[in-house]
N, CA, C and O of each residue as an XYZ file, in Angstrom:
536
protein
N      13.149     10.003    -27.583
C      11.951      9.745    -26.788
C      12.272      9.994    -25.315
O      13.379      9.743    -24.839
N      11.196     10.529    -24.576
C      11.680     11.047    -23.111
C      11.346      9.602    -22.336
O      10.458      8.859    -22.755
N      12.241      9.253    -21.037
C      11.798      8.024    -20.266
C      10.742      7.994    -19.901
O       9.940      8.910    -19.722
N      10.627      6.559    -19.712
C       9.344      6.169    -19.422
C       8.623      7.029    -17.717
O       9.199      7.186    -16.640
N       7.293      7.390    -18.114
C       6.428      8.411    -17.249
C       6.813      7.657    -15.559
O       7.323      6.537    -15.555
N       6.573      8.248    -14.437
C       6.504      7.708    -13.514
C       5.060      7.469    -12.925
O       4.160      8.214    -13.313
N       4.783      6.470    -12.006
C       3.410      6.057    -11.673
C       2.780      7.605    -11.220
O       3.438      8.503    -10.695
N       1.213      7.652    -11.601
C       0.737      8.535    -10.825
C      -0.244      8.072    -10.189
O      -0.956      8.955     -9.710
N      -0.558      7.063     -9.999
C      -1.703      6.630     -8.938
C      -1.677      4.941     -9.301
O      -1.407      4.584    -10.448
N      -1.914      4.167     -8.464
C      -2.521      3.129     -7.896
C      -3.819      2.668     -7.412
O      -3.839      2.649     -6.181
N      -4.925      2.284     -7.966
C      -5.677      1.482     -7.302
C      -5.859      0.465     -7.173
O      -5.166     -0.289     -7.856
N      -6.763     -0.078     -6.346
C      -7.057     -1.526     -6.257
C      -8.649     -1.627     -5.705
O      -9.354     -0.648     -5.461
N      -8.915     -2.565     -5.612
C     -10.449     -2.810     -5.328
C     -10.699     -3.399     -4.258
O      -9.901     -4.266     -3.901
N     -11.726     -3.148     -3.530
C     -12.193     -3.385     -1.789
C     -13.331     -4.042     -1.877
O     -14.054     -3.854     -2.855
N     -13.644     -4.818     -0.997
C     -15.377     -5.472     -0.749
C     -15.467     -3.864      0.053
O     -14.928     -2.986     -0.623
N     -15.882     -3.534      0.969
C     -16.227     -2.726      1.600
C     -15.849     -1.240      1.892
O     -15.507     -1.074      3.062
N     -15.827     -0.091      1.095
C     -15.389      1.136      1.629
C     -15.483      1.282      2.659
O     -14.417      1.501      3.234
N     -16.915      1.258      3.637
C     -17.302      1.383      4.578
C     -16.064      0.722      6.164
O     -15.983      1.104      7.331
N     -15.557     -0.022      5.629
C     -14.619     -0.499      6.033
C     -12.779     -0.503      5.792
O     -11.934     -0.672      6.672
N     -12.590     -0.302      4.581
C     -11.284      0.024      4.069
C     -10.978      1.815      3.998
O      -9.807      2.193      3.953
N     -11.926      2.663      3.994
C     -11.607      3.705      3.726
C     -11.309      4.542      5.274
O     -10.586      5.534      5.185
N     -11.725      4.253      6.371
C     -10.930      4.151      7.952
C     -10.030      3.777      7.968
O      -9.186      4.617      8.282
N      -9.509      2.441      7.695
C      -8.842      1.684      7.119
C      -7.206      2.760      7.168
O      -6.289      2.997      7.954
N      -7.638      3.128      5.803
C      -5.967      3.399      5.085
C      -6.035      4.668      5.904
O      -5.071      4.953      6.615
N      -7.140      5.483      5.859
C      -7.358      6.752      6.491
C      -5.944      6.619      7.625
O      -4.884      7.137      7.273
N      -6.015      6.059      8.672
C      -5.565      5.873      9.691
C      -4.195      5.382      9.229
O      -3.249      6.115      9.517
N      -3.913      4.138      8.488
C      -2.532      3.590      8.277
C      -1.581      5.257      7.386
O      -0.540      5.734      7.839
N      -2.293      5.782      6.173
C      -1.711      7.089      5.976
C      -1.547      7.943      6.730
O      -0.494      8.431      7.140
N      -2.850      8.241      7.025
C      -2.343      9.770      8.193
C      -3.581     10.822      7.065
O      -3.658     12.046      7.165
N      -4.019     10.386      6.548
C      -4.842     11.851      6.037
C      -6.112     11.527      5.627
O      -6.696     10.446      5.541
N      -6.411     12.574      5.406
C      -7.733     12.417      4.478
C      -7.740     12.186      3.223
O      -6.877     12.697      2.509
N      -8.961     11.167      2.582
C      -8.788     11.416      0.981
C      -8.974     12.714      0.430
O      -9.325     13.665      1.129
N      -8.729     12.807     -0.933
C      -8.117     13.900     -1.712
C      -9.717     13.835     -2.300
O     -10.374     14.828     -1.987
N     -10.435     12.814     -3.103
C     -11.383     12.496     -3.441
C     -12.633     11.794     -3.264
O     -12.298     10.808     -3.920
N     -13.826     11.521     -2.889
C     -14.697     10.059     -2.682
C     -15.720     10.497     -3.697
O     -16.266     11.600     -3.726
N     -15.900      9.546     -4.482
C     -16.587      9.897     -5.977
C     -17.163      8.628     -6.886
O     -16.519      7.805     -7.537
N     -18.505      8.747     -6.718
C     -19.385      7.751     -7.153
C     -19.022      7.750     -8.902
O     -20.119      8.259     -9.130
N     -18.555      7.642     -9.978
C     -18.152      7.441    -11.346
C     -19.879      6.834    -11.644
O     -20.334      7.592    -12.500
N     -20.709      6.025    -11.348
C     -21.867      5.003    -11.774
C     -20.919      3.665    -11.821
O     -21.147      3.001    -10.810
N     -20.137      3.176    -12.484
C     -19.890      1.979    -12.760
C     -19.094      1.612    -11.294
O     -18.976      0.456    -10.886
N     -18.461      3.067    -10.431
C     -17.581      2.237     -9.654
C     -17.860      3.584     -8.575
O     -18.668      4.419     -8.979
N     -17.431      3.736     -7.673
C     -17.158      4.403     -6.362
C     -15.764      4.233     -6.310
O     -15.235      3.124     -6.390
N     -14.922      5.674     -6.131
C     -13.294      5.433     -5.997
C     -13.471      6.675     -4.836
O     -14.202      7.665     -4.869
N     -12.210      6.080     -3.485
C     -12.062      6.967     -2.761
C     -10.142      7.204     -3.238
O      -9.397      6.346     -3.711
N      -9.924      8.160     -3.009
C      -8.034      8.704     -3.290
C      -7.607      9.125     -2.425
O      -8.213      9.972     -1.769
N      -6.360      8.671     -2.094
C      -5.926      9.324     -0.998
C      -4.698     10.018     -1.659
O      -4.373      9.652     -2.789
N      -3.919     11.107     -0.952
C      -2.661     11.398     -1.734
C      -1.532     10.893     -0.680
O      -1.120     11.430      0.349
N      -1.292     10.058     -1.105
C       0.468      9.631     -0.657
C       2.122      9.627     -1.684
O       2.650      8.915     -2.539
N       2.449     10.982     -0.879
C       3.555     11.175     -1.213
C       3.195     12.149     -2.503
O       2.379     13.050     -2.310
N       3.760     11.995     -3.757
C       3.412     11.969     -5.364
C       2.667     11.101     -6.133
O       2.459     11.174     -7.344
N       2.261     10.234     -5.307
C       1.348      9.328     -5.949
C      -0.157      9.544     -5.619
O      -0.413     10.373     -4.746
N      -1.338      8.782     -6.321
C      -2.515      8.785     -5.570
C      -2.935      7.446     -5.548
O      -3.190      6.697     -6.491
N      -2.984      7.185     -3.941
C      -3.510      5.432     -4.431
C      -4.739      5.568     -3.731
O      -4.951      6.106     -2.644
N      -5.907      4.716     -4.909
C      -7.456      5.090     -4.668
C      -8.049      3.587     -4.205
O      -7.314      2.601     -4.159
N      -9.045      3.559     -3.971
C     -10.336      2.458     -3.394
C     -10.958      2.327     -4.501
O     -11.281      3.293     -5.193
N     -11.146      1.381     -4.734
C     -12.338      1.138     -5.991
C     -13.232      0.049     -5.598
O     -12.833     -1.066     -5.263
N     -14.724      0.496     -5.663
C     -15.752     -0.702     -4.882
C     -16.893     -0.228     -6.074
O     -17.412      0.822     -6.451
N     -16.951     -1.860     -6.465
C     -17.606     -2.097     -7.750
C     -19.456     -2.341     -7.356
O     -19.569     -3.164     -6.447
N     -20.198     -2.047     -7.625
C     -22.003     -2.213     -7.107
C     -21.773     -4.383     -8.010
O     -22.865     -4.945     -7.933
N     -21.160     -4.900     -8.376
C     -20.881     -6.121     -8.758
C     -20.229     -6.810     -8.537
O     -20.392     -7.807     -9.241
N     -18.947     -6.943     -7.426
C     -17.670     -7.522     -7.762
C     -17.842     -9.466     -8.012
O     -18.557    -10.409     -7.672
N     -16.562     -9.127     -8.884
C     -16.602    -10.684     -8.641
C     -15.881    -11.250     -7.529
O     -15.050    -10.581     -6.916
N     -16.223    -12.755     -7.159
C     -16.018    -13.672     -5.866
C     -14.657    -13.797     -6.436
O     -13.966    -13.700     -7.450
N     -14.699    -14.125     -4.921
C     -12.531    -14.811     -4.695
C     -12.024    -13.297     -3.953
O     -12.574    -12.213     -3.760
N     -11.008    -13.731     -3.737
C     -10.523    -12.697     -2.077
C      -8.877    -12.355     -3.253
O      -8.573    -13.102     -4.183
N      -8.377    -11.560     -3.004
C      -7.059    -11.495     -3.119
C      -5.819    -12.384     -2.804
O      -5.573    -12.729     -1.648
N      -5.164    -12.690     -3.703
C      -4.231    -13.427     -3.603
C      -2.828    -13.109     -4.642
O      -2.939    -12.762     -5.818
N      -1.725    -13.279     -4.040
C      -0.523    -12.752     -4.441
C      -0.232    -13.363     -5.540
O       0.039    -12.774     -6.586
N      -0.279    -15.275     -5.322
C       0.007    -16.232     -6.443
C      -0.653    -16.157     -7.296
O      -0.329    -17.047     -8.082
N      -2.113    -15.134     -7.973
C      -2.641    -15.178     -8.941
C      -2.158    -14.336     -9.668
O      -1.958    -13.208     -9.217
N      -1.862    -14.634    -10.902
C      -1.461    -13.947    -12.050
C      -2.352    -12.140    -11.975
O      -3.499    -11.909    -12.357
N      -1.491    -11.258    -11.447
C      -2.043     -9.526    -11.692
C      -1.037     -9.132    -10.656
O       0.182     -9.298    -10.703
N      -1.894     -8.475     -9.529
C      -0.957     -7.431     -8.750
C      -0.292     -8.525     -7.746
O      -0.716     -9.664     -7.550
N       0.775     -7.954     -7.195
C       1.209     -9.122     -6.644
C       1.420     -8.446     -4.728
O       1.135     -9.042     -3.689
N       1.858     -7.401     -4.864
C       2.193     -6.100     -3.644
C       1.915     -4.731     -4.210
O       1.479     -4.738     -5.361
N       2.054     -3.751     -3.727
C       1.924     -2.606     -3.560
C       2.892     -2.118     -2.312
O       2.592     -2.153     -1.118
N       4.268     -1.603     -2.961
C       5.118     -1.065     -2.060
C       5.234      0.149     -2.065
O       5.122      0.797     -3.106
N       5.575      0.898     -0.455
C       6.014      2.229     -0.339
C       7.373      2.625      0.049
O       8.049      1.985      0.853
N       7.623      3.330     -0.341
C       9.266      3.631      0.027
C       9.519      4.202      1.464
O       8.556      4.583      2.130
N      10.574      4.256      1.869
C      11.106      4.779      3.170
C      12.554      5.243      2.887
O      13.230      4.559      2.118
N      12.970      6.118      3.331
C      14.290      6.203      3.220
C      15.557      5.075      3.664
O      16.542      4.777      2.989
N      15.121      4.504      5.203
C      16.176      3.733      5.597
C      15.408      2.416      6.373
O      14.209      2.337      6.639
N      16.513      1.374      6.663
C      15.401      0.176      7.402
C      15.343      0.541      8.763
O      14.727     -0.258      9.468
N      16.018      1.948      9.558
C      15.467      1.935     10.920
C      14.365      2.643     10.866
O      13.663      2.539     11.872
N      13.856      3.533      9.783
C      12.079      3.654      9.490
C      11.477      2.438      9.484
O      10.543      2.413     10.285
N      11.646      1.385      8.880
C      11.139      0.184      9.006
C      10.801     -0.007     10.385
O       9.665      0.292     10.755
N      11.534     -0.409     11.090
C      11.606     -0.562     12.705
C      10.247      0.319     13.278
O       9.197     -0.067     13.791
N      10.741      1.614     12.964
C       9.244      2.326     13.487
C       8.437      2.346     13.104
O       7.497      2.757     13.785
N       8.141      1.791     11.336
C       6.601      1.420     11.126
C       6.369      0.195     11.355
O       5.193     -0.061     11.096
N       7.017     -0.799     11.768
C       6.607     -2.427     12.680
C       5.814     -1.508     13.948
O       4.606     -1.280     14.024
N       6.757     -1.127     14.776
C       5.941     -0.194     16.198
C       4.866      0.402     15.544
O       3.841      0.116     16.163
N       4.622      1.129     14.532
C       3.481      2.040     14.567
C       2.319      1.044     13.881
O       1.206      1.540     13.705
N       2.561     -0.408     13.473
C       1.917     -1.141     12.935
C       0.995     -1.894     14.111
O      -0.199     -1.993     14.396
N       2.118     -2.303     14.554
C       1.528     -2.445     16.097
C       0.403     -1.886     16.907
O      -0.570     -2.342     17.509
N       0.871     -0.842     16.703
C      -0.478      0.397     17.922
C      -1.020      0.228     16.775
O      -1.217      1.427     16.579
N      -1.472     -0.316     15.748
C      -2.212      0.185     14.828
C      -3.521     -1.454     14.912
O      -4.645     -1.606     14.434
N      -2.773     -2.221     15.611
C      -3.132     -3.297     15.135
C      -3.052     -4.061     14.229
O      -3.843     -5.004     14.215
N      -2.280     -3.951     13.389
C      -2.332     -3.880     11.930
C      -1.170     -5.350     12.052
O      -0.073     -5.188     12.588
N      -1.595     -6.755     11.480
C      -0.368     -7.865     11.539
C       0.339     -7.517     10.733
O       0.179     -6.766      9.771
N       1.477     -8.263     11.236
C       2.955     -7.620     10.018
C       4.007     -8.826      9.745
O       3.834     -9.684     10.611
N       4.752     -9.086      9.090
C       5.464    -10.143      8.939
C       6.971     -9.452      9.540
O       6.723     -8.252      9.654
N       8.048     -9.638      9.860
C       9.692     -9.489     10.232
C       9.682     -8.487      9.222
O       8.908     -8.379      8.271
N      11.064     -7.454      9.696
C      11.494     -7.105      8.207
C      12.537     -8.146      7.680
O      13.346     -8.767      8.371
N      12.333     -8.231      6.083
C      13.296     -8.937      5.987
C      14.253     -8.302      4.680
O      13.975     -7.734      3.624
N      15.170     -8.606      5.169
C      16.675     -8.099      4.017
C      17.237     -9.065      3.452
O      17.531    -10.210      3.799
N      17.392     -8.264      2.228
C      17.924     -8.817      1.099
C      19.128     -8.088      0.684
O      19.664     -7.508      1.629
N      19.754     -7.935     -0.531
C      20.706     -7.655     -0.973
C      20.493     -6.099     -1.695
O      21.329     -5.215     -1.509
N      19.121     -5.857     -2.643
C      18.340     -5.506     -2.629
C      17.484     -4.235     -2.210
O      17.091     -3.255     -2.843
N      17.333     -4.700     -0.703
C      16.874     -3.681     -0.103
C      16.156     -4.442      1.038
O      16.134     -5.672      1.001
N      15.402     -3.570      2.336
C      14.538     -4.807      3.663
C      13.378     -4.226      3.168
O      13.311     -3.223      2.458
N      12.393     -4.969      3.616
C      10.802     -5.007      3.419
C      10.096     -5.727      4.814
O      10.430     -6.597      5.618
N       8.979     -4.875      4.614
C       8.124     -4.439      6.042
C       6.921     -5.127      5.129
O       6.451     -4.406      4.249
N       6.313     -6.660      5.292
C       4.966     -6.791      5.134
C       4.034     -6.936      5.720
O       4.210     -7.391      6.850
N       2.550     -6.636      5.286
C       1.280     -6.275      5.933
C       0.348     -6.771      4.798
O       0.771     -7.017      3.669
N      -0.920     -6.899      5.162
C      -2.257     -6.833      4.352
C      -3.302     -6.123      5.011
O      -3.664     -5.828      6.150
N      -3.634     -5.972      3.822
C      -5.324     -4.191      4.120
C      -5.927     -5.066      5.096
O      -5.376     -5.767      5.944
N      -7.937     -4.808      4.667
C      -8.565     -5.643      4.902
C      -9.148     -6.842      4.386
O      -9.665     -7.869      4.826
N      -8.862     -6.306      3.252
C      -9.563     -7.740      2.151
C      -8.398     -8.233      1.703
O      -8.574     -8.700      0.578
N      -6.831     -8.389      2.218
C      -5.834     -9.445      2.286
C      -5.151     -8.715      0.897
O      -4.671     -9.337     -0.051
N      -5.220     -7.509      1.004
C      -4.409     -6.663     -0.482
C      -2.791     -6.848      0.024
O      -2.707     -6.448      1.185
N      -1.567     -7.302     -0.462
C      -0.226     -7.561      0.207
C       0.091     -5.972     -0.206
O       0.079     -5.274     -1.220
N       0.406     -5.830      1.342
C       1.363     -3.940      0.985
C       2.784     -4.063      1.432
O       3.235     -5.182      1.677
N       3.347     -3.245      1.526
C       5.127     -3.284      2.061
C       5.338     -2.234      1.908
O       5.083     -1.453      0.992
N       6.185     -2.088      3.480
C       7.149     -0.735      3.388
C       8.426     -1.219      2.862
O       8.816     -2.300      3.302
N       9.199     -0.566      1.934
C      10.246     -0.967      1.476
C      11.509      0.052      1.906
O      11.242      1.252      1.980
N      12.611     -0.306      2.137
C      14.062      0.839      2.118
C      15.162      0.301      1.289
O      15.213     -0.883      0.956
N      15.786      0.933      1.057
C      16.821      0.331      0.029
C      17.980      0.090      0.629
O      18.029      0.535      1.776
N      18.997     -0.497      0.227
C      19.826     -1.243      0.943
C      21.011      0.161      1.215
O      21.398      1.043      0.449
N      21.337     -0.150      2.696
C      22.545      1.019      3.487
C      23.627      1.211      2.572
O      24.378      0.252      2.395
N      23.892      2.530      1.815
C      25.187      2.700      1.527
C      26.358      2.013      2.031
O      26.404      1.741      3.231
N      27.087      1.773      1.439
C      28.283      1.061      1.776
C      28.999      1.964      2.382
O      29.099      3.089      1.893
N      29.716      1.572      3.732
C      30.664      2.635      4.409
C      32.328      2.806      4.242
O      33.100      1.856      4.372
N      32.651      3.866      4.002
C      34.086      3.776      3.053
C      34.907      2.749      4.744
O      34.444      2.340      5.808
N      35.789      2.746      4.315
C      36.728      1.817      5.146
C      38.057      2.104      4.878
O      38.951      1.473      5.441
């Protein structure tokens, strides 16, 4: 059996396109790939990286805001090569307006957190510095 597939897209769901789809517009850097009424749902896509992570805004949603401690998605992380990218997406988070938590390191790897607009938890992630021969 061949390994398991790698992700090809991500969504999640927004109260407001009108508002989230500027939004990421700006935190990515591009334009969506897609904006496409389905009837049951409206999905906008953006392409980041090899992945596609889309908007989904329901003509119904149900109440309650996003939250990490509820049993489903918990983050949505992006990779970086190293944690002094980190450093410059805190600065570019900044001019962005965008609140951010420390990076913080682990053993692991450091992580850069943020939330969208409707409190979706995102993170830039890097993996932990090669070890330097000695």
């Amino acid at each position: 059996m061949d390994p398991f597939p790698p992700i090809t897209h991500v969504a999640v769901t927004v109260s407001d396109l009108e508002r989230s789809v500027p939004w990421y517009r700006t935190l990515f850097g591009c334009e969506p790939a897609l904006d496409e009424d389905t009837g049951p749902f409206r999905h906008v896509v953006f392409p980041v990286g090899g992945t596609l992570f889309g908007l989904h805004r329901f003509p119904d949603p149900h109440a309650g805001g996003f939250d990490e401690r509820r049993v489903g998605l918990d983050h949505v992380a992006f990779g970086v090569d190293a944690r002094d990218e980190l450093e410059k997406w805190a600065a570019r988070l900044d001019e962005l307006e965008v609140a951010h938590g420390e990076i913080v390191d682990a053993s692991y790897g450091s992580g850069l957190a943020f939330h969208d607009p409707d409190g979706i938890a995102l993170e830039l992630f890097a993996p932990p510095a090669a070890p330097t021969a000695g």
